[in-house]
LUMTORLUM-539488 format. One record per residue: residue number from 1; residue in one letter; x, y, z of N, C-alpha, C in turn. Coordinates in nm, 2 decimals, always signed. Last residue first. Layout:
REM residues N
- NUM / A / X / Y / Z / X / Y / Z / X / Y / Z
...
//
This chain:
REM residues 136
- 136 / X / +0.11 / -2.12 / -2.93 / +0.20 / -2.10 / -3.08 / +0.19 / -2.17 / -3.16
- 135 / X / +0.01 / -1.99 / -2.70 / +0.00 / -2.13 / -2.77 / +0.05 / -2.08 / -2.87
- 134 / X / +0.00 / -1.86 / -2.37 / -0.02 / -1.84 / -2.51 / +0.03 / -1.95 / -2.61
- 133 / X / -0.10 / -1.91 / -2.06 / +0.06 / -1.95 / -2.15 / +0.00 / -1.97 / -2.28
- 132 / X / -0.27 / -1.68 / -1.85 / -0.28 / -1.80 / -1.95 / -0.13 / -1.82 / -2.06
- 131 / X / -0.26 / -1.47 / -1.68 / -0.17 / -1.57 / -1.67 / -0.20 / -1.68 / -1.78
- 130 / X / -0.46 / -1.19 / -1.75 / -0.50 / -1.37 / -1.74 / -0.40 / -1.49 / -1.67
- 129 / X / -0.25 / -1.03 / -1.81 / -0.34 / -1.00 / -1.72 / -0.40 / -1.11 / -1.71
- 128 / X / +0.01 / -1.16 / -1.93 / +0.00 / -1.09 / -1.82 / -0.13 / -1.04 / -1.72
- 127 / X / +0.03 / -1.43 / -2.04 / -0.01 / -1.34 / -2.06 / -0.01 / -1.23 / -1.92
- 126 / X / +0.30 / -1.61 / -2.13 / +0.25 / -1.57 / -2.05 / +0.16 / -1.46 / -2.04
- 125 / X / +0.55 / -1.77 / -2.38 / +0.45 / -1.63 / -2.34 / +0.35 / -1.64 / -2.23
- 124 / X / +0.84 / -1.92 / -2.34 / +0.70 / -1.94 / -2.29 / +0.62 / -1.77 / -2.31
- 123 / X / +1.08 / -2.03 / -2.54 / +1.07 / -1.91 / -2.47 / +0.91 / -1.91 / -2.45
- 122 / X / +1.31 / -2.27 / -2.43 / +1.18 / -2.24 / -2.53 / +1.19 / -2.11 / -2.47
- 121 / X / +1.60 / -2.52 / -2.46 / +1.57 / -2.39 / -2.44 / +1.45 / -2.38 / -2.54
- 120 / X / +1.57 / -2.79 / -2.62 / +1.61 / -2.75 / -2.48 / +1.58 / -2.63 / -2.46
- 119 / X / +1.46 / -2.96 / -2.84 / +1.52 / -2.85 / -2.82 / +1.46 / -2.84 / -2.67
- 118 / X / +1.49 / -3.16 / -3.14 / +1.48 / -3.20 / -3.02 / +1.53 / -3.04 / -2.99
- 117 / X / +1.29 / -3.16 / -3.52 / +1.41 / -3.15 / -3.39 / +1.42 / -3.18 / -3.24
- 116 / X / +1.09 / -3.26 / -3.66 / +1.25 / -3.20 / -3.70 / +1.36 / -3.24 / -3.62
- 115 / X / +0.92 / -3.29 / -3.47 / +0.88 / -3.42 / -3.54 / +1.01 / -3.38 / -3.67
- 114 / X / +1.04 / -3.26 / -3.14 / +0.93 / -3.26 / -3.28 / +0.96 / -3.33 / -3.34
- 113 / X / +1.05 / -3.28 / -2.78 / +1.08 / -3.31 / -2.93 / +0.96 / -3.28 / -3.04
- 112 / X / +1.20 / -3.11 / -2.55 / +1.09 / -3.12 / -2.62 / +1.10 / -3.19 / -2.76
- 111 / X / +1.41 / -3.21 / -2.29 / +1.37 / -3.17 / -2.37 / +1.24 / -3.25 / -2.48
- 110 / X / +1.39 / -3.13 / -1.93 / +1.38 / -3.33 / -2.02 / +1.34 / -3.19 / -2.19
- 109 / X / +1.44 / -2.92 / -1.83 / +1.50 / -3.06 / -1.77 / +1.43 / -3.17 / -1.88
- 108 / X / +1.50 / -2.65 / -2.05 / +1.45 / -2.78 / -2.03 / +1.49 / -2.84 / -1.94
- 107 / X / +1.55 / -2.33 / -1.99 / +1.64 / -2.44 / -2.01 / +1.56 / -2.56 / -1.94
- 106 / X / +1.32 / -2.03 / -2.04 / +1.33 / -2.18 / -1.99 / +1.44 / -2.27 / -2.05
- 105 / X / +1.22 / -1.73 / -2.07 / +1.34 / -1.81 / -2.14 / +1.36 / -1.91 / -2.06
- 104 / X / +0.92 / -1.56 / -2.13 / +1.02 / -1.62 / -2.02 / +1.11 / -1.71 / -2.12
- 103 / X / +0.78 / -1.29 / -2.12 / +0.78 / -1.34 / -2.22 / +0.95 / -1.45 / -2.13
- 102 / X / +0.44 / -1.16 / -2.02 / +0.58 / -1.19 / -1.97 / +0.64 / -1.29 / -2.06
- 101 / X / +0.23 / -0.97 / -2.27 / +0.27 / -1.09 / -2.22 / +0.42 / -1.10 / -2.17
- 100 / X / -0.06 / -0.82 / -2.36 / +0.12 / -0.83 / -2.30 / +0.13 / -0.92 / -2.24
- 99 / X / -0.15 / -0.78 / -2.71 / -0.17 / -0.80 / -2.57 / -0.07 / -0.77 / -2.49
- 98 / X / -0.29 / -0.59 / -2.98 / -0.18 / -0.65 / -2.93 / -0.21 / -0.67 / -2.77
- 97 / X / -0.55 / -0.59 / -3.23 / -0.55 / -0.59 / -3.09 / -0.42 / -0.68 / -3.03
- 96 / X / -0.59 / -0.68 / -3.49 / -0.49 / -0.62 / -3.45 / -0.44 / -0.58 / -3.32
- 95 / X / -0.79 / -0.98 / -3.50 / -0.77 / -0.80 / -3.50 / -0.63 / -0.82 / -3.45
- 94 / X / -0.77 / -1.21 / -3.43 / -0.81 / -1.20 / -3.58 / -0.78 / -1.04 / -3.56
- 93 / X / -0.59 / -1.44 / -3.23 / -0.68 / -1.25 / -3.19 / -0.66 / -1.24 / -3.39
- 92 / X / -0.45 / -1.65 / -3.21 / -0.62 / -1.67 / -3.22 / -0.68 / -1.50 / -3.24
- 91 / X / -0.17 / -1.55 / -3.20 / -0.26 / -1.63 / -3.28 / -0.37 / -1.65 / -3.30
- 90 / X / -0.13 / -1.20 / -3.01 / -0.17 / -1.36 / -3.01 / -0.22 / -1.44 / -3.16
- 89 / X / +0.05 / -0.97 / -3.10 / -0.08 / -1.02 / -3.09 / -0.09 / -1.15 / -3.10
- 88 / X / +0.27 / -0.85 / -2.80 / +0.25 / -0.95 / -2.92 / +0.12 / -0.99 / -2.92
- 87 / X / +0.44 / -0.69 / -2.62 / +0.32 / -0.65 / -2.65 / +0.31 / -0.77 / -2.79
- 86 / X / +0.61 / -0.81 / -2.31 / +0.67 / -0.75 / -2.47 / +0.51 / -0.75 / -2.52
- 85 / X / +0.90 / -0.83 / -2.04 / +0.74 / -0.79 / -2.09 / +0.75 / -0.76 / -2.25
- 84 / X / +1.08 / -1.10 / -1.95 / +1.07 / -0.96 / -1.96 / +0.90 / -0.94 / -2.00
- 83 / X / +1.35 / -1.35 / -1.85 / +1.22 / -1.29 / -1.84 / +1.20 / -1.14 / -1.87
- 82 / X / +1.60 / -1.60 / -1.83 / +1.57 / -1.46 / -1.86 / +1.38 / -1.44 / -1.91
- 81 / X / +1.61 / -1.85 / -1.73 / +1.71 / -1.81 / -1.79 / +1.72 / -1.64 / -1.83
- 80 / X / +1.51 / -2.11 / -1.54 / +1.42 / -1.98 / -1.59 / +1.60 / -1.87 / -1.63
- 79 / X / +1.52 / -2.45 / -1.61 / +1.56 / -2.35 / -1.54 / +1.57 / -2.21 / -1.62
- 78 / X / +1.19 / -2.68 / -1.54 / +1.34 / -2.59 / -1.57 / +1.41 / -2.52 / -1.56
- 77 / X / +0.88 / -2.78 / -1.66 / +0.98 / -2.72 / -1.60 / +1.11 / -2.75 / -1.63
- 76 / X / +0.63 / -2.62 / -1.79 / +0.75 / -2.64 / -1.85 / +0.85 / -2.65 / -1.76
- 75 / X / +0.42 / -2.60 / -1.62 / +0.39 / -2.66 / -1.72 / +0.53 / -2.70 / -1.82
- 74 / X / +0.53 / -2.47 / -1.41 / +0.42 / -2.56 / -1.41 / +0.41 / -2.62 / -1.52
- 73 / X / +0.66 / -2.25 / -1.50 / +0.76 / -2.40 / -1.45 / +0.66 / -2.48 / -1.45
- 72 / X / +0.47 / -2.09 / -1.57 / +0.57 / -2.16 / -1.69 / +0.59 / -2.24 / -1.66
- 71 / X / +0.40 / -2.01 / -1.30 / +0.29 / -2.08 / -1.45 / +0.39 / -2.12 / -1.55
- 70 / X / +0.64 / -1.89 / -1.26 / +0.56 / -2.05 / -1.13 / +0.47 / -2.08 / -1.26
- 69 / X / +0.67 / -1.67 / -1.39 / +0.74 / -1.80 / -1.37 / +0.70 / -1.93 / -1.36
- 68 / X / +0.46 / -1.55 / -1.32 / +0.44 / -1.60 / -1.44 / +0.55 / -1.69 / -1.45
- 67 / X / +0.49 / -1.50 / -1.05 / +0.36 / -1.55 / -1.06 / +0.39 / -1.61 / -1.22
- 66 / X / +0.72 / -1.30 / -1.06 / +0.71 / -1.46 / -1.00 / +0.64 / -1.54 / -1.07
- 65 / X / +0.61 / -1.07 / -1.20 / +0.70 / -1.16 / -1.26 / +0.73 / -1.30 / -1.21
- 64 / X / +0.24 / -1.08 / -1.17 / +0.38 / -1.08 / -1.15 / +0.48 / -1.16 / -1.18
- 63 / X / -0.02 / -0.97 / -1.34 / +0.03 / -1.09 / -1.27 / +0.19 / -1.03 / -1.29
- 62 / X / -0.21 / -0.65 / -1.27 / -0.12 / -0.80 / -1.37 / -0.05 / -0.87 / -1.30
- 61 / X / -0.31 / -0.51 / -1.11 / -0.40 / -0.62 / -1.24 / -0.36 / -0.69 / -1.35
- 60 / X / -0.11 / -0.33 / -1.09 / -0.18 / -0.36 / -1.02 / -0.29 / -0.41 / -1.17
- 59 / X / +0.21 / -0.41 / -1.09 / +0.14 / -0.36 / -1.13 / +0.03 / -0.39 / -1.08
- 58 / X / +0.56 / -0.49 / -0.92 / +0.44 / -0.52 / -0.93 / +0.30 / -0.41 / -1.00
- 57 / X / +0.85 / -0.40 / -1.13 / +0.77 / -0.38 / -1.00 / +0.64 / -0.43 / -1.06
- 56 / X / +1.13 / -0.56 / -1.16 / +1.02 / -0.56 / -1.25 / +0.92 / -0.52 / -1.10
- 55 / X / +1.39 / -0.60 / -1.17 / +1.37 / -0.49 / -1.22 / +1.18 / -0.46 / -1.28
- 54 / X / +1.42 / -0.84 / -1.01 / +1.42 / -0.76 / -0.93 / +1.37 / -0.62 / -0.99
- 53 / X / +1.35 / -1.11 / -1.14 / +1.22 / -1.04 / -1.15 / +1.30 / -0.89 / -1.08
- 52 / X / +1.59 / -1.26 / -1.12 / +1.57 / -1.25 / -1.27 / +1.47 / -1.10 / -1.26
- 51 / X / +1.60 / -1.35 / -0.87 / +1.66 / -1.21 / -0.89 / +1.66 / -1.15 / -1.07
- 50 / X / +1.27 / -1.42 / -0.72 / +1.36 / -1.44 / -0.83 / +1.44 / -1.31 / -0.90
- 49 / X / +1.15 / -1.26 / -0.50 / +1.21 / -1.43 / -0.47 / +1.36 / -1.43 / -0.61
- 48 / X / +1.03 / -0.98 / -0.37 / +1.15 / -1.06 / -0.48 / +1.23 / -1.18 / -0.48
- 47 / X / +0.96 / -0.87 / -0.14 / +0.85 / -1.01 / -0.18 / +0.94 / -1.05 / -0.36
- 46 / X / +1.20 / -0.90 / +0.10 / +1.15 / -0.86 / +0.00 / +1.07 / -0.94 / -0.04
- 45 / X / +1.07 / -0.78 / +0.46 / +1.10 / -0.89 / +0.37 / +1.04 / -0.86 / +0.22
- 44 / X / +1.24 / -0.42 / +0.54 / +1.08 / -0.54 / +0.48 / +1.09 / -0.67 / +0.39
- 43 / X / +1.53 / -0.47 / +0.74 / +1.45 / -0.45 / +0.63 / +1.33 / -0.47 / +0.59
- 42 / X / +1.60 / -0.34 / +1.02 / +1.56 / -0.48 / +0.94 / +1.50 / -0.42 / +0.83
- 41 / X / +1.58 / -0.14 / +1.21 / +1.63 / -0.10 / +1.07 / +1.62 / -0.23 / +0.99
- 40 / X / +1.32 / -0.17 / +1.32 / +1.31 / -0.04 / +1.27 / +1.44 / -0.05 / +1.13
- 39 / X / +1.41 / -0.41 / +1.53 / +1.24 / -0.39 / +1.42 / +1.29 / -0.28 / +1.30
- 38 / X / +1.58 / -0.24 / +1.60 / +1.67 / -0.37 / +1.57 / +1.54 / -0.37 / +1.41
- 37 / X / +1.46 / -0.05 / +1.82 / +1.57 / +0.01 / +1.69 / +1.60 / -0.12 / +1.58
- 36 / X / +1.32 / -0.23 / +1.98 / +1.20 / -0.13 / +1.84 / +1.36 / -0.11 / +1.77
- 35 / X / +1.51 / -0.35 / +2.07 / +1.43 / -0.46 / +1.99 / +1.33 / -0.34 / +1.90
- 34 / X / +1.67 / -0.14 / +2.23 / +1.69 / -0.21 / +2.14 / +1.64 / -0.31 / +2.06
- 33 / X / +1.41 / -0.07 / +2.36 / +1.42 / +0.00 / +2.32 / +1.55 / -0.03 / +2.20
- 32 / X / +1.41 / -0.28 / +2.56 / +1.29 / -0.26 / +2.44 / +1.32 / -0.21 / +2.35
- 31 / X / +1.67 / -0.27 / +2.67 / +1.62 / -0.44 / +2.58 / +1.52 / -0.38 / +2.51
- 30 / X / +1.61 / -0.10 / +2.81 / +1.73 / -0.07 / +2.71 / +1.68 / -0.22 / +2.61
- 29 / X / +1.42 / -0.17 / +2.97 / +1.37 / -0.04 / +2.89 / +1.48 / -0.01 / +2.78
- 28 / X / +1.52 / -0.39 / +3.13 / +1.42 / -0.42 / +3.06 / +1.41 / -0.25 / +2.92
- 27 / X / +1.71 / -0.23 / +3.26 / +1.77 / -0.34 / +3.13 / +1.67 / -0.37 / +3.07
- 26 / X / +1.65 / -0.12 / +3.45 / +1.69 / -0.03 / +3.34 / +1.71 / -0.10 / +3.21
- 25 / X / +1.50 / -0.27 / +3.60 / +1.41 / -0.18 / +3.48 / +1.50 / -0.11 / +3.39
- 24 / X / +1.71 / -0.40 / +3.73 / +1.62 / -0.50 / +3.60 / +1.55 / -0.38 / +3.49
- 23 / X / +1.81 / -0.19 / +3.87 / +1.87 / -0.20 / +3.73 / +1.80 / -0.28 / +3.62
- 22 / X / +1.57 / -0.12 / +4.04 / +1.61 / -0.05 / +3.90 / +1.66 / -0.07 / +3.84
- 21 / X / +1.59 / -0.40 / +4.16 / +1.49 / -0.35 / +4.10 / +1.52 / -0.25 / +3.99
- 20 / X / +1.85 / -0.37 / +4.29 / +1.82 / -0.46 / +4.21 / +1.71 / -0.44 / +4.10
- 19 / X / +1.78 / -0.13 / +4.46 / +1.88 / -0.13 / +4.37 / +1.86 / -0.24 / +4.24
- 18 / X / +1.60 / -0.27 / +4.64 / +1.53 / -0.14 / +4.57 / +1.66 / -0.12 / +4.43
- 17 / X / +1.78 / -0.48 / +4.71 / +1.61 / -0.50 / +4.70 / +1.59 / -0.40 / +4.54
- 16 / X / +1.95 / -0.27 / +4.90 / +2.00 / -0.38 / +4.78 / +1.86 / -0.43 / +4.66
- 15 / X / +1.75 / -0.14 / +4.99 / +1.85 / -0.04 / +4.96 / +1.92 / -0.14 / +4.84
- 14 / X / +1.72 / -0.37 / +5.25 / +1.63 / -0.26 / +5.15 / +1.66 / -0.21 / +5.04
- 13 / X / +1.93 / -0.39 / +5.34 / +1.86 / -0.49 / +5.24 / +1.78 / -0.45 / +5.18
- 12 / X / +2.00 / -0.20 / +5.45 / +2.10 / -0.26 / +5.34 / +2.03 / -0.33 / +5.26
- 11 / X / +1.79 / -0.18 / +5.64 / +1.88 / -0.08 / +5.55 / +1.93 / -0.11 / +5.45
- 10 / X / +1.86 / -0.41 / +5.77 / +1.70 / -0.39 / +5.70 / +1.74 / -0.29 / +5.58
- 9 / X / +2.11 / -0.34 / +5.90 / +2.08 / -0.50 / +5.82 / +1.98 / -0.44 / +5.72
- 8 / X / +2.00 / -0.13 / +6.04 / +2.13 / -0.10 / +5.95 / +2.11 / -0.22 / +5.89
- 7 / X / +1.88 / -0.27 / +6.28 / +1.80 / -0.13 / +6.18 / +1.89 / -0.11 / +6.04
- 6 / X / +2.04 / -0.43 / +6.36 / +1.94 / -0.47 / +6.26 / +1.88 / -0.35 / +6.20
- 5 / X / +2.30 / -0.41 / +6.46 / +2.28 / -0.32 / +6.45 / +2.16 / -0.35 / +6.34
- 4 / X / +2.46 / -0.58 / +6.78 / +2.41 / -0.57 / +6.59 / +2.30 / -0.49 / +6.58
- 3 / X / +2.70 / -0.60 / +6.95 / +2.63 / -0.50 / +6.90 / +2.57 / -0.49 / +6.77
- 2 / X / +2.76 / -0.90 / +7.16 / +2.78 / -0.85 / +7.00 / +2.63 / -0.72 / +6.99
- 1 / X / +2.81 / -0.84 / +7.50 / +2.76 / -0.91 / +7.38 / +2.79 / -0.83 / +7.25
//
């Protein structure tokens, strides 16, 4: 009869089993170890939505370049043309006390009329530490 050799079958299979096994671990520990390096060089989502704002870092107890956009568009919307910071004493301030305000350049979607002219481009003040849109 046929000489089979099961101790040698079990062997193999064993030995296949145990092979199989290491490679999954090798791949699982290369897969982690590529998903921390992948984490590691991604960047931190930037919180710079508008590339108008990129030169402007966040301060702490003033509203942000975004933040004063989003209050302008709210009330003027359109398209944000240029933004900055500038120290101007308000109308209502009887003292000399100067404030700061993000001072934003808006292209109208429906222009503004007076009682002169019609005009498309405004420049919005924004106060910086209140967000309140300064009145002229």
């Amino acid at each position: 009869m046929n000489n089979v050799d099961f101790e040698g079958i079990l062997i193999k299979r064993h030995h296949y089993w145990r092979n199989l096994l290491i490679v999954l671990f090798i791949a699982v520990v290369i897969a982690g170890v590529w998903w921390v390096q992948i984490e590691q060089e991604s960047p931190a989502p930037e919180q710079t939505v508008n590339p108008l704002c990129a030169e402007f870092s966040p301060v702490e107890e003033e509203i942000t370049c975004e933040e004063a956009i989003d209050i302008a568009l709210e009330e003027y919307p359109g398209d944000v043309y240029e933004i900055y910071k500038s120290s101007i004493r308000p109308v209502e301030n009887k003292t000399m006390h100067q404030k700061g305000f993000w001072i934003i350049g808006i292209n109208l979607k429906t222009p503004i009329k007076t009682s002169f002219t019609e005009t498309k481009n405004i420049q919005i003040a924004v106060d910086i530490e209140s967000g309140k849109i300064e009145k002229s």
